[in-house]
C-alpha positions as CSV (number, residue, x, y, z in Angstrom):
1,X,-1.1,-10.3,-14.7
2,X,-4.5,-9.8,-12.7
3,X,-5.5,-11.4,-9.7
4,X,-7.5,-14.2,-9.7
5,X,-10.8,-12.4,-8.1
6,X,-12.2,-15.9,-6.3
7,X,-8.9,-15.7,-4.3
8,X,-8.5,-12.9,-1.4
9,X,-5.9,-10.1,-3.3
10,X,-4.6,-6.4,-2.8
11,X,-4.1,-3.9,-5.5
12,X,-2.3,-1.0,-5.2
13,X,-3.1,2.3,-6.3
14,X,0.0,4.7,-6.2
15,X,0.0,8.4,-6.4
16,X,3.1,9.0,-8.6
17,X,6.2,6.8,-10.1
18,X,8.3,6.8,-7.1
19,X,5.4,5.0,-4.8
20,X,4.6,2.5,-7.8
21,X,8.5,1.9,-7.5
22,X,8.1,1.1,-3.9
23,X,4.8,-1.1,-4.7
24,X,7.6,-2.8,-7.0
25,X,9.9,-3.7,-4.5
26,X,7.3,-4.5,-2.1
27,X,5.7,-6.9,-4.8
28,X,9.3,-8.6,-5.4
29,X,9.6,-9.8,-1.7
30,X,5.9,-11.5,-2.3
31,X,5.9,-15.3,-2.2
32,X,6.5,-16.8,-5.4
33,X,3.2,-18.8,-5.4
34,X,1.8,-15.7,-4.1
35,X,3.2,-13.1,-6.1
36,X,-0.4,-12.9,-8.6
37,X,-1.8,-12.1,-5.4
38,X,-0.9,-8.7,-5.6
39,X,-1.1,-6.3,-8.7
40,X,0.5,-2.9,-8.5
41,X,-1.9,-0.5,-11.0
42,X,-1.2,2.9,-13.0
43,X,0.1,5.9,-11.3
44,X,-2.9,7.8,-10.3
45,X,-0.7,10.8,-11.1
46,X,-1.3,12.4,-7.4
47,X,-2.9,12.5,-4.3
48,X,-6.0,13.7,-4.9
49,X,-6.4,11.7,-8.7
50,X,-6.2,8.5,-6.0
51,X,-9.0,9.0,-4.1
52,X,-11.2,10.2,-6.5
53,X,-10.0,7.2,-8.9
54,X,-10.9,4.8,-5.5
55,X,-14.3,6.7,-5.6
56,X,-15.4,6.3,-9.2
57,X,-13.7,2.8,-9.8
58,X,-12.6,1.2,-7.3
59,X,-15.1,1.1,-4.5
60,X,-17.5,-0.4,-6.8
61,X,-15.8,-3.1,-7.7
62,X,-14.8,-3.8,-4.5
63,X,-18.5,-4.2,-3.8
64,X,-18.6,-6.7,-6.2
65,X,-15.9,-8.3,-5.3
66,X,-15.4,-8.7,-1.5
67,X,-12.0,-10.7,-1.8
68,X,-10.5,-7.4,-2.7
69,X,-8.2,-5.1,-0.6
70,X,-6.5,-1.7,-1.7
71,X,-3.6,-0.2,-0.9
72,X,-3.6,4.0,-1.7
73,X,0.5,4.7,-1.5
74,X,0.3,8.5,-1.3
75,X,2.8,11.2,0.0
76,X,2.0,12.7,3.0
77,X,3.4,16.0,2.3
78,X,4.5,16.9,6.6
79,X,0.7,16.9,6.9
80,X,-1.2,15.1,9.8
81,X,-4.2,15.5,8.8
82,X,-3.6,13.7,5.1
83,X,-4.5,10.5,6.7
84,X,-8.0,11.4,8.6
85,X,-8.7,13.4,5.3
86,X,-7.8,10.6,3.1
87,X,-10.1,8.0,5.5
88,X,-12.7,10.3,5.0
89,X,-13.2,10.0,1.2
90,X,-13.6,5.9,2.3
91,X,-17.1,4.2,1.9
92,X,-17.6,3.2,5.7
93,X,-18.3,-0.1,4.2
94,X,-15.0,-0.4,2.6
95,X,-12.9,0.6,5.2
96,X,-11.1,-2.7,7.1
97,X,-10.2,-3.5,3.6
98,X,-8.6,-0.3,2.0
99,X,-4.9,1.0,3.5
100,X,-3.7,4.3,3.4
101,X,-0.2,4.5,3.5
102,X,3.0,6.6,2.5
103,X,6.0,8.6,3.4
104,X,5.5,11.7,5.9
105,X,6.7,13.5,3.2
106,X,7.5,12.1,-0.2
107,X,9.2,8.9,-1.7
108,X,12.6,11.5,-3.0
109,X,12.9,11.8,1.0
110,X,13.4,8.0,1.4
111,X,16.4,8.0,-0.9
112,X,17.5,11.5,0.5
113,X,17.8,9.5,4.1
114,X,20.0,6.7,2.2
115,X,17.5,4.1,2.8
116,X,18.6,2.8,-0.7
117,X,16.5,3.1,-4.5
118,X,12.8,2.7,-3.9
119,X,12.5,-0.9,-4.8
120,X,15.6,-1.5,-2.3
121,X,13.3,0.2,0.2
122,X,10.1,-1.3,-1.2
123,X,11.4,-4.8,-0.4
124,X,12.4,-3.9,2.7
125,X,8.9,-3.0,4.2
126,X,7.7,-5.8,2.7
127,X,10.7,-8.0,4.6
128,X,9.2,-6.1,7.8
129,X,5.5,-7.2,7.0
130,X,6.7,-10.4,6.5
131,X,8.9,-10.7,9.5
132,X,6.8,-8.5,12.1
133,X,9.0,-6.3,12.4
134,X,10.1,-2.5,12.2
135,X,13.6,-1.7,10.6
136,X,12.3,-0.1,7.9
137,X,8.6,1.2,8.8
138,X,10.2,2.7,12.1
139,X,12.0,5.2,10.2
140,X,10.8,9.1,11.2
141,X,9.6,9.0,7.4
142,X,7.4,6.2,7.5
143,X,6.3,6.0,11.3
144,X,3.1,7.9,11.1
145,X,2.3,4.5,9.0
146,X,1.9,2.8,12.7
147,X,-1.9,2.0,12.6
148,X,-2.5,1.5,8.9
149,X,0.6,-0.9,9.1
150,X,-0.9,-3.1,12.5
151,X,-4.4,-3.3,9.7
152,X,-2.4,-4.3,6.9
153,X,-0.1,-6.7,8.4
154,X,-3.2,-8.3,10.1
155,X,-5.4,-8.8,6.5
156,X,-2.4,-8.9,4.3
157,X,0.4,-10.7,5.6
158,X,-1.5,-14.1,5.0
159,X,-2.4,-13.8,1.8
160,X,1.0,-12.7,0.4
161,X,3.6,-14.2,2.8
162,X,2.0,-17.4,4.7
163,X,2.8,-20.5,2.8
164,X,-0.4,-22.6,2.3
């Protein structure tokens, strides 16, 4: 079900099916009056389909419709600069409201460390937004997520997780 665009929402765009099971989990831990706050879209089916998907979509319609916020869940792929190149390819005028975040190397590497199936470990970040805390996102795989995360939790814990 779509968002209701009067209301202040957050899609996600994920790269592959291992982040849009994470979006999943997330999404599960989402208040139940709050849960059509969030809509998890189609795999972009990689990195680089996500930002140019953001580009040619996206960013216009967040123009139109300034209660919007994005999430990109990417992989990271043991590269530092993914994230400055990533912010990059962001309008400057759409920037505090899109989020670019994702393991340091992929989703597969989250299950490898035993942190459970991706919606376990989706559910758990969003039990760390939540709760302000950092069991989950502390992780060596999901660190680098540090300033994205102190954005995200700032605009999107109260839409999804603050009861009215």
């Amino acid at each position: 079900m779509a968002p209701n665009q009067e209301e202040r929402h957050i899609l996600v765009l994920p790269e592959d099916d291992a982040n849009r099971q994470l979006a999943n989990g997330f999404h599960l831990q989402v208040l139940r009056d709050r849960q059509r706050q969030m809509q998890v879209l189609r795999v972009a089916g990689g990195r680089d389909r996500v930002l140019r998907l953001f580009q040619a979509e996206h960013a216009t319609e967040m123009r139109e419709c300034k209660h919007r916020y994005m999430v990109l869940l990417i992989d990271f792929d043991n590269d530092a600069a993914r994230l400055q190149n990533a912010q990059a390819m962001i309008p400057e005028d759409l920037r505090d409201r899109v989020f670019i975040l994702g393991s340091w190397s992929n989703p597969e590497a989250l299950k490898r460390a035993e942190l459970g199936s991706y919606e376990d470990i989706g559910s758990k970040m969003a039990q760390d937004c939540r709760e302000e805390t950092n069991t989950i996102w502390g992780h060596e795989l999901l660190r680098h997520n540090t300033g994205e995360l102190d954005r995200l939790r700032e605009h999107i814990r109260p839409i999804l997780f603050e009861a009215n």
